[in-house]
N, C-alpha and C positions, 0 to 999 in steps of 0.2 A: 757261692762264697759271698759271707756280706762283711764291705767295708764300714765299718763305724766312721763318722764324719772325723774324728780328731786325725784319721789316718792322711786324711787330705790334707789337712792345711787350712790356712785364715782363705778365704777366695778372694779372686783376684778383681779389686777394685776400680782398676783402674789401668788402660795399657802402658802406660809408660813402668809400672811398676811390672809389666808383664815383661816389657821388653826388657825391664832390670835385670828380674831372673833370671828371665834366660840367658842371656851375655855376660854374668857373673860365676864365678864357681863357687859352692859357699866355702870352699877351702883360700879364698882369697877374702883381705877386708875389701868393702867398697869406697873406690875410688872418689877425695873428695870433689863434688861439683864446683866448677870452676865457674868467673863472672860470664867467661864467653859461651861454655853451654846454658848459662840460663838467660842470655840473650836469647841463644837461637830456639830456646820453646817458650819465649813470649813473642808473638806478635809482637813488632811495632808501631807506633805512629804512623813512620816512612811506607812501611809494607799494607797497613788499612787504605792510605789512601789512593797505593798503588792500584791495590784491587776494587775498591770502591768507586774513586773519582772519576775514571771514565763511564763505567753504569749510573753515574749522576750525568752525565755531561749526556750522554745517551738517552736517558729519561727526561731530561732539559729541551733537547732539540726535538726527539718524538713530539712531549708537549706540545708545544711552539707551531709544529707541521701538522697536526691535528687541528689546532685552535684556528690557523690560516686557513686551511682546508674547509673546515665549518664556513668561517664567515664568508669565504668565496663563494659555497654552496647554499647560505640564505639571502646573495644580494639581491637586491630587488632594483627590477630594470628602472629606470627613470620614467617618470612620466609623461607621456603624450603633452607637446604643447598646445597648449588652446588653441591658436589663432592659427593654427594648420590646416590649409585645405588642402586637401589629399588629389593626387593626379585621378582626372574624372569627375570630379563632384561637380563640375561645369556644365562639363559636356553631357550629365544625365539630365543634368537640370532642365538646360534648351530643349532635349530630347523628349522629355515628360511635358513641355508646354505645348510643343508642337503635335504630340500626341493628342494631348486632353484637349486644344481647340479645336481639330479638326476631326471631332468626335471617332477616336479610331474605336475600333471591336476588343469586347471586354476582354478577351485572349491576350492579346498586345496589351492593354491597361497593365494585366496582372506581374508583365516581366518588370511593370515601373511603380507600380502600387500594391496593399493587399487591402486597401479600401477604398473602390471604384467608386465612384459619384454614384448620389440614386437618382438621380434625372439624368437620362447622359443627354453628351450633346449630341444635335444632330450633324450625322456625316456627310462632309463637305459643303457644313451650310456655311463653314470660312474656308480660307487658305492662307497658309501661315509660310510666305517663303523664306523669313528668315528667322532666325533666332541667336543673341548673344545674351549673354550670363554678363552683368555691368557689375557685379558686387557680392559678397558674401560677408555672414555675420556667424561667428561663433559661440549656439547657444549652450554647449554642454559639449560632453567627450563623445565624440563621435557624431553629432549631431550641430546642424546648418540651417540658415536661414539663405536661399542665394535668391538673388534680385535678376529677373528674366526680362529683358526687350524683346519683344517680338513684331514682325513687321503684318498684319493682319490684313489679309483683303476679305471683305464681304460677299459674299452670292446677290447677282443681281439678274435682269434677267440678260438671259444670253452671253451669261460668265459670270464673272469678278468684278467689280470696281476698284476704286483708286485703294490704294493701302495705306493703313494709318498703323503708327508704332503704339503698342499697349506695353505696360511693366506687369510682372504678375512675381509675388514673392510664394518661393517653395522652401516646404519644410522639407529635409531629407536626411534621412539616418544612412548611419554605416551599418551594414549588416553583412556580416562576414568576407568574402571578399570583394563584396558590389555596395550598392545604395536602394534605397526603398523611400520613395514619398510619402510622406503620413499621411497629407493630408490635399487635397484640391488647390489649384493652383489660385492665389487671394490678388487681386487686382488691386494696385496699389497706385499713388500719383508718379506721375514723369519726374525722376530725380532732379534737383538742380545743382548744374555745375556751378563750384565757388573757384573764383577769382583771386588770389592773392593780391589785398588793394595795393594800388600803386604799381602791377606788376611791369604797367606800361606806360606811368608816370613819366619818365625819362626819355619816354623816345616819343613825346608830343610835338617838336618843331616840325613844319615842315618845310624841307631839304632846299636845297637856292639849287636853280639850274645848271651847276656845273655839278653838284652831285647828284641829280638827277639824271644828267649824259653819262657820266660814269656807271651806274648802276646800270641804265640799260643799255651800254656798254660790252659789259662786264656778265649781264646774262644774257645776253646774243650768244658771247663767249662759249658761256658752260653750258647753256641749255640746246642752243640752234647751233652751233657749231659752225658761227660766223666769226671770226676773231681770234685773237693769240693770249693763249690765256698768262702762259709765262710774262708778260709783259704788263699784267694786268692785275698779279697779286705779288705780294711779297715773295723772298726767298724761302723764308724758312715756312709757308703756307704748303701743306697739303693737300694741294685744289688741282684738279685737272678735268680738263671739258667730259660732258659723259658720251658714250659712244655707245652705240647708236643716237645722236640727239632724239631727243623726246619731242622735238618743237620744230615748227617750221619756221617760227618768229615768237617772238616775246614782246606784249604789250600791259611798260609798267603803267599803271593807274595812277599809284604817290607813291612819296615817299618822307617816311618821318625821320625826326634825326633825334641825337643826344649823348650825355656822358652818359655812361652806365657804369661804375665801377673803377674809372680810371682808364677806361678807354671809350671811343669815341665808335657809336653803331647805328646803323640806319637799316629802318623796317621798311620792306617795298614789298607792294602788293601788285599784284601783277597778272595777268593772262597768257595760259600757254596756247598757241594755236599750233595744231599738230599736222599732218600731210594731207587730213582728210578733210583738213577746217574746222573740225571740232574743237571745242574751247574747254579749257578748265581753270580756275582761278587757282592761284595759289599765294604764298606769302614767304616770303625769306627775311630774314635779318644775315645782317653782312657787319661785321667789326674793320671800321675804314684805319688805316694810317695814311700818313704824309711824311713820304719821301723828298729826296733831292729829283728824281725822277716823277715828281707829280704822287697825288692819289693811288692807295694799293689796297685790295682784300687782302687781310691778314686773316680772318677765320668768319666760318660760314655758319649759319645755324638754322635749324626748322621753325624756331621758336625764338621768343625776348631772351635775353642772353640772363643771368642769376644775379640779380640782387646782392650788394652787400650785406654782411649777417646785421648791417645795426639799421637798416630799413624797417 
């Protein structure tokens, strides 16, 4: 059977006209549309932004946690500080001196070098029993210049002779988790200690006999463990004799005085004589007051006590 298309009808364009027909009978007219059904098959404003605004606020935050993410994942660590010397770089240094003078075996060279000397030295023609590291210099990232004292005895006949201190400057890189010398250790002059002038300006008088008996007094006290030391320094001084005494007696040599800062301090240089007789010199500086009960240590020091900043 064939239908000719007029038997169907106009087609159906669109569903809401679908959903017309069907729900109409054409024995009825159609119902006029009212303002509130044609609200409800327009979207509105209120309803966009229902469905919309949170997929923006979602899209906004993703963004944001992405972009954060990144640049936490390209930060780049900070840079090594120059002037860092790293725990070790010392101690290989003295290691590598005392090596390379006392000509050890190219085996041993190679745990501190990868380019042995081509003269080596001969072995045991020194003996090197000490060695300290006095200095480092910062010449690149990872790389050092350290300044080596070594105490050097010579081959003579029937041993060793007297020792004499040599300095000797080494290059040394960082190479992964140890160090390596570049290069031969370069013999360089005896450093000089500098002085801050005037450091000891202030304490040039020397002391009148009553503080003179007080000072060696006062380290019988701390030192030999003859005297009362509460009696002999201030209250609020944290001084107390030392135990076991170091000394069997204390013999001061001088003593200088002066203001230093607003208070009043005397440098004494002095001899320990220990149980056995043996001697050693030393030097103290002592910060005096004056009490209603006479002269008192108030503070003790190894050294000249700090300058004011306009010195």
């Amino acid at each position: 059977m064939i239908t000719h298309p007029e038997a169907l009808g106009s087609p159906i364009t669109d569903l809401d006209d679908f959903v017309s027909t069907r729900s109409h009978s054409p024995c009825e007219p159609d119902p006029e549309p009212s303002d509130a059904a044609n609200e409800q098959s327009r979207p509105g404003a209120g309803r966009f932004l229902w469905w919309v605004g949170p997929a923006i606020v979602v899209a906004l935050i993703s963004g944001w946690t992405i972009g954060r993410g990144t640049r936490t994942a390209i930060a780049l660590p900070s840079p090594p500080v120059l002037n860092e010397t790293p725990n070790g770089l010392m101690g290989f240094a003295e290691m590598y001196v005392a090596a390379h003078l006392t000509g050890a075996g190219a085996s041993t060279m190679r745990s501190f070098t990868v380019d042995t000397p081509a003269a080596a030295v001969a072995a045991y023609d020194r003996y090197v029993s000490r060695t300290a590291a006095v200095g480092a210099d910062t010449i690149g990232f990872g790389y050092w210049t350290v300044t080596v004292a070594a105490d050097v005895l010579r081959r003579v006949d029937g041993g060793y002779g007297a020792g004499t201190v040599e300095y000797f400057e080494v290059a040394v890189a960082e190479v992964g988790s140890g160090f390596l010398a570049t290069a031969a250790p370069l013999p360089v002059p005896t450093p000089v200690a500098s002085v801050p002038f005037g450091i000891y300006a202030d304490l040039r008088s020397e002391g009148n006999d009553s503080v003179l008996t007080f000072v060696q007094e006062f380290l019988d006290a701390y030192l030999a463990g003859s005297g009362r030391i509460p009696r002999l320094v201030t209250s609020d001084a944290d001084i107390i004799a030392i135990t076991p005494a170091p000394a069997e007696r204390i013999e001061v040599t001088s003593v200088r005085v002066g203001e230093v800062g607003g208070g009043t301090w005397a440098t004494a240089d002095a001899v320990i004589i220990d149980q056995a007789g043996a001697t050693l010199p030393m030097a103290v500086v002592l910060r005096l007051v004056t009490t209603t009960g006479g002269m008192r240590v108030a503070e003790i020091l190894p050294g000249p006590p700090a300058l004011p900043a306009n010195s």
